[in-house]
Steps between C-alpha positions, in 0.01 A plus 500: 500500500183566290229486638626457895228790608232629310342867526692733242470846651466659116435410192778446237461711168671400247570726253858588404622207699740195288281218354755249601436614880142487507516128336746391786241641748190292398721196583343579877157403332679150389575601127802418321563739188861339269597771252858642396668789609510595114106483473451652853807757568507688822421794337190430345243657711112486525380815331137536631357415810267152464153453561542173688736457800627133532522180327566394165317779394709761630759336272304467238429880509864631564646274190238561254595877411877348433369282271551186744272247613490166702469184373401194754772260619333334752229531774649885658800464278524778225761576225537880372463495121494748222195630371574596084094574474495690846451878483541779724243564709316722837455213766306771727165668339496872442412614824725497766781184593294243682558470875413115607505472899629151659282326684602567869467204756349582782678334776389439910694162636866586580760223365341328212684576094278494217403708189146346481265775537207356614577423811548770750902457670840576463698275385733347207408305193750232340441493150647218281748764303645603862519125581690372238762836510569478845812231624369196673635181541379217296205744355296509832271728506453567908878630503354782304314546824861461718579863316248705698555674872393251787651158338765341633632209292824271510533464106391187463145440596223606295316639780638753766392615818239831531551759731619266782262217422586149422481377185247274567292845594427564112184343287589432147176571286453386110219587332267525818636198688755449745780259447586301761901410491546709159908336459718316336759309740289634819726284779786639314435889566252520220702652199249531274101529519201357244490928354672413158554892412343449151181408605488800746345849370577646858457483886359714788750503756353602878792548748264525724167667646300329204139485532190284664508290122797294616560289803697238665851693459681737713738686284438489102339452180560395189229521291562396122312451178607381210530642148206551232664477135298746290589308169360173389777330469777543728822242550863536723738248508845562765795394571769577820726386770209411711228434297322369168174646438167503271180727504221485225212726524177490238151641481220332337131515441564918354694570842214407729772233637862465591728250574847527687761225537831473654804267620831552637759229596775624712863443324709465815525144533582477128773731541658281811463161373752693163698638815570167643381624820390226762384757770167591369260473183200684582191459209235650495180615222138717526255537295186740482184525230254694530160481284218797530205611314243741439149354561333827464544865526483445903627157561847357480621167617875383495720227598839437679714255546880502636693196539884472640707192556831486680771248540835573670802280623803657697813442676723708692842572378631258817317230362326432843189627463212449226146595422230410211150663500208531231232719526155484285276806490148538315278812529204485329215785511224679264365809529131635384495874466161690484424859462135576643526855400756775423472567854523122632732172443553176652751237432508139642800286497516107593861384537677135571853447610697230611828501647754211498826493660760204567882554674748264541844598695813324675805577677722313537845589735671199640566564863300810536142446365277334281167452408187592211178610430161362315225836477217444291243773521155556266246739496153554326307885505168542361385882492207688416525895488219774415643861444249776472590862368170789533589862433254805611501834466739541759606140657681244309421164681689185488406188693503098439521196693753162496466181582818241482486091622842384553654154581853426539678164577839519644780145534802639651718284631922553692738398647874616602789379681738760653799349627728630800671859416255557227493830423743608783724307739315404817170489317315196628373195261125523451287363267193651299174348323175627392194330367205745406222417268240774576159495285366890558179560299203783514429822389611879418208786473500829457331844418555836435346866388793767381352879432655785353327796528539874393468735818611842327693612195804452739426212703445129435485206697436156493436238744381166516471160776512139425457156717729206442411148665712174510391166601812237373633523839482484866573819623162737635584833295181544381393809298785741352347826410720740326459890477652695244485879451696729251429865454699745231510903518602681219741781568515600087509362147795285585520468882318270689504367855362144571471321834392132545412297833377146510528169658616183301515184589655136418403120558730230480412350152369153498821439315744642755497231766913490639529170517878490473548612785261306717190757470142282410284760637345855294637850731229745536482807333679755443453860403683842446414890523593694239531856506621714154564842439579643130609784277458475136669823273558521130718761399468710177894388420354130459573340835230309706604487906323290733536499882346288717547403895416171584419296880382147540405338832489127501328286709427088637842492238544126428738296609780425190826336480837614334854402455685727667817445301455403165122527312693309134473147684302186333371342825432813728365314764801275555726790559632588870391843429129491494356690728144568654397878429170578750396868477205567660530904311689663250552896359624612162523884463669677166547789260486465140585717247396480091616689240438422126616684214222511221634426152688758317623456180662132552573544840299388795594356881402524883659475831395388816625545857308263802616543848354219702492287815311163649551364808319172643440538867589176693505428846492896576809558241493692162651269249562601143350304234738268240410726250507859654660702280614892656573671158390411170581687159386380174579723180434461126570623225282424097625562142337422225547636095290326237539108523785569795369445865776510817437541896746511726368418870702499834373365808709554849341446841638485861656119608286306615482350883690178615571326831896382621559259705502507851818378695467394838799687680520226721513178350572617114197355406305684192116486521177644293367768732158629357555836783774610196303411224554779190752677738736499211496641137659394175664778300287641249289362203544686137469410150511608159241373247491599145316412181511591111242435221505511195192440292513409082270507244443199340311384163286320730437665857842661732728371713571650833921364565614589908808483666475560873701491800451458851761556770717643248751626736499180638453583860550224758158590686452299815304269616553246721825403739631131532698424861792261483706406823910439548671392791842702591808410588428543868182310483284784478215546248460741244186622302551621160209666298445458100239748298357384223306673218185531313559477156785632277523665178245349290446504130196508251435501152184438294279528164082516532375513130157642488257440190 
């Protein structure tokens, strides 16, 4: 996968090698190069080494002496042409073939992916190009994020568990501010988030150990920015199975502004109202602009704005049960950037958001149970942040402060009837309702200072502390502070060692109030321990490897409830199985393993190995998590030849825990017994994803056509287990036990036309 790890151990030279190989390369720097077998054979070869070493220049350089040149398509889009006026000549002076050295990142924190190289960690960068070749489901760009070692997703949701943590544990960041409830369909296991993969130029992903800058989250981050268009006029207009999308991009006033706009409407519910299908119509739409410009040489302001709007109606297959929800989501924030000096920088963003939610559900089972909901939830976040950036000789100093006020109005109102024998016979009649309307409203504050600083030509380490405050609720938690430290030895030109420690912790969100199941009052905080050790290699034959060991010790866990059963329900908190999870600690320990294969010729790929545990302690017994995973393999594999693009990904990963029922041997009687919760496991989870691209050269921009695949072995993966009872001949009762799946083979086709 291009651009998985960064750090080439050599650099490339390039003489002698095929032209068509090196052009397939540079599609890991997000260019696209159409030309014909007949203009470009494998057998034409670059005949003198270049004086430049990437980009479109490197292209430029290698064609020219064949008397071929490139001629723009669209924005990163270029078609190989001949050249009848071209002539043969020396792309090197007359000394000596040009060596041009990479920039090498310098890298302290352990478990964070990026190729930017000013900031000092390890880590992996996203780009767009690796985005949109890699197989996801309904173009979402966080399952990109599913591929790497320490994720452990079911298929469908957009966002998967890290290292152990809950997904709730990861902050979602765009553009400097964190999105609160970044999903489509969020009551319905959140399928798809606001990050339309067009707009997004890359993420930072931190699997943990990330430094003093963020806060409030115990496992992850997501931090993504979205693209710059280096053309002044830029347009995309797609079409697929899920979605229908636009993006326009201009610069004005001699490119001292730009202006970004998109919108995506989600296809779905066209698709099943066509179907006939009464079950479910899910709808959904985003959009995102984004105006900036250059005041002066120092000073840069910008503006964001991301809106969402959901509506969803559904109905199980029985007919007994139905739901209807709509969710409204506005983020709205600007930014003013200043640079004091070459040395100093400062950048100051005021954000509002407001979150609105409404769910509706029934069920309806004559003679077993019946009743319905009415939740009506709304939130309002203003935020002011300061971020400061000072480098010395030898210290480069971060530090800022936050301020948030939050309100939040909750209206949830229940009620349910459970008749006699419901679920089980001998199960008693009771009834259930619940009126909560709780108003919380206050403050969030924080600060922080991050350092990196240069120790030796082998060592580095960087360190930092920040405070966090809440006031929205009742609980007496009072100042968080958070040390982080991460220190990196360097064994040799490509072998590093990295080692992080720090302390994280997590409020309940002003927005996170479970009143479904009775709770009207904010948990105190929690936090977790996390301790990292890494190995980073690059190998002269082109492969990357990173190694890193992995503990996290979590404390004051808060209290959460799950269905113990079956998570695909539309009223969870009607079912029999919904249980009360208390931990008062938790452990996750694990090994991960990362190998890339840098891009030769056409070929690229990686591989990944995690072995892993968590365990919730409860009541003095280790319990494993719903989503511990033992083993974990993910392997891909790239192609790509002129306007031809292909990956082939395969995810596999250890069954997941479940609970069985527990039979009384004395009266027959089956009951929920939280002492064997997750003392089962399902069999195990794989699937087979592929997607193939083909881009064309039109008179007036290209056209990118995809066909993907997901599941295309169509595995039946589990995922939950439905109980139904029968009464023998002798009068005795017998439990039988249906598995159901996550989702089956699913196909995807689509056109984006780019101008």
């Amino acid at each position: 996968m291009a651009g998985l790890l960064m750090g080439d151990a050599a650099f490339a030279e390039y003489q002698g090698r095929p032209v068509a190989q090196i052009l397939d390369e540079l599609r890991g720097e997000g260019l696209t190069f159409i030309y014909s077998s007949q203009l470009v054979p494998r057998e034409l070869r670059v005949e003198q080494e270049p004086a430049v070493s990437s980009g479109v220049e490197l292209a430029r350089a290698i064609l020219g002496p064949h008397g071929l040149s490139l001629s723009p398509v669209v924005q990163r889009v270029y078609a190989v042409v001949a050249d009848p006026t071209a002539v043969k000549r020396a792309v090197t002076t007359q000394e000596s073939p040009a060596r041009f050295i990479r920039p090498e990142e310098v890298v302290v924190q352990t478990s964070r992916y990026t190729l930017t190289p000013s900031d000092v960690a390890a880590n992996t960068f996203l780009t767009q190009e690796q985005l949109k070749n890699i197989p996801r489901l309904a173009d979402e760009t966080l399952r990109a994020i599913e591929r790497l070692p320490g994720s452990a997703s079911n298929g469908f949701s957009s966002l998967a568990s890290v290292r152990g943590g809950a997904p709730g544990e990861t902050a979602i960041i765009l553009n400097g501010l964190r999105l609160y409830e970044p999903f489509h369909l969020k009551n319905f296991l959140s399928p798809v988030s606001l990050l339309d993969s067009r707009v997004i130029a890359g993420m930072e992903f931190y699997s943990g150990g990330f430094p003093a800058i963020y806060g409030d989250r115990m496992s992850a981050i997501v931090d993504a920015s979205t693209i710059q268009p280096d053309r002044p006029r830029y347009y995309e207009v797609g079409l697929n199975v899920f979605h229908t999308s636009a993006l326009a991009a201009l610069q004005f006033d001699d490119d001292r502004g730009r202006f970004l706009v998109s919108a995506r409407r989600g296809n779905v519910g066209d698709l099943a109202r066509v179907a006939g299908n009464e079950f479910g119509r899910p709808d959904y739409s985003d959009a995102f602009a984004r105006v900036e410009y250059q005041v002066s040489d120092a000073t840069r302001v910008a503006f964001n704005t991301l809106l969402s709007h959901d509506g969803i109606t559904a109905t199980n297959a029985a007919g007994t049960q139905s739901a209807s929800a709509e969710y409204n989501n506005v983020y709205g924030w600007g930014t003013v950037e200043h640079e004091w000096s070459d040395a100093a920088s400062s950048r100051l963003i005021a954000s509002y958001t407001e979150l609105f939610n409404e769910r509706e559900a029934s069920v309806e089972e004559p003679g077993r149970r019946a009743g319905g909901v009415a939740d009506e939830r709304n939130f309002r976040i203003l935020g002011l942040r300061l971020e400061n950036r000072w480098t010395g000789a030898t210290l480069d100093h971060r530090f800022g402060v936050e301020g948030r006020y939050l309100t939040g109005r909750y209206d949830y109102r229940s009620q349910m009837r459970f008749e006699p024998d419901y679920p089980f016979p001998g199960s008693p009649a009771r009834a259930l309702q619940r009126v909560l309307s709780p108003a919380p409203e206050g403050y969030e504050t924080s600060a922080y200072w991050d350092v990196r600083a240069t120790l030796s030509r082998r060592w580095m380490l960087q360190g930092g502390m920040r405070v966090d405050t809440q006031t929205y609720d009742d609980s007496d938690d009072g100042e968080q502070w958070s040390p982080r430290l991460s220190v990196m030895y360097t064994l040799g030109a490509s072998t590093r060692v990295r080692a992080s420690w720090g302390r994280f912790f997590q409020s309940q969100g002003v927005n996170e109030l479970q009143v479904e199941d009775g709770i009207d009052r904010f948990y105190p905080v929690q936090h977790a321990d996390h301790a990292i050790l890494g190995l980073d290699h690059s190998f002269e034959n082109g492969v990357d490897l990173r190694l890193e060991l992995y503990r996290k010790y979590y404390r004051d866990i808060q209290p959460h409830f799950e269905n113990l059963f079956d998570p695909l329900v539309l009223f969870p908190e009607a079912e029999f199985d919904r249980v009360l999870v208390d931990a008062h600690s938790a452990r996750a320990r694990g090994v991960e393993l990362l190998l890339r294969l840098r891009p030769h010729g056409s070929w690229s790929g990686w591989f990944s190995y995690a072995w892993s545990r968590v365990e919730d302690r409860v009541v003095g017994v280790n319990v494993l998590r719903s989503w511990d995973q033992t083993h974990a393999i993910n392997v891909g594999i790239s192609w790509s030849r002129g306007p031809w693009s292909a990956t082939l990904a395969n995810s596999y990963h250890t069954g997941w825990p479940t609970t069985g029922l527990t039979v009384s041997s004395v009266s027959g009687t089956p009951a929920i017994s939280v002492a064997h919760r997750n003392g089962e496991r399902f069999d195990f989870y794989n699937t087979l994803d592929a997607r193939l691209t083909r881009t064309f050269a039109l008179s007036r921009g290209a056209l990118d056509v995809f066909v993907e695949v997901n599941n295309a072995l169509s595995r039946n993966n589990p995922c939950c287990m439905e109980y139904e009872v029968e009464r023998n001949a002798d009068g005795t009762l017998q439990y039988s036990q249906a598995v159901d799946s996550w989702l089956p083979l699913i196909p995807s086709i689509g056109v984006l036309w780019r101008y």
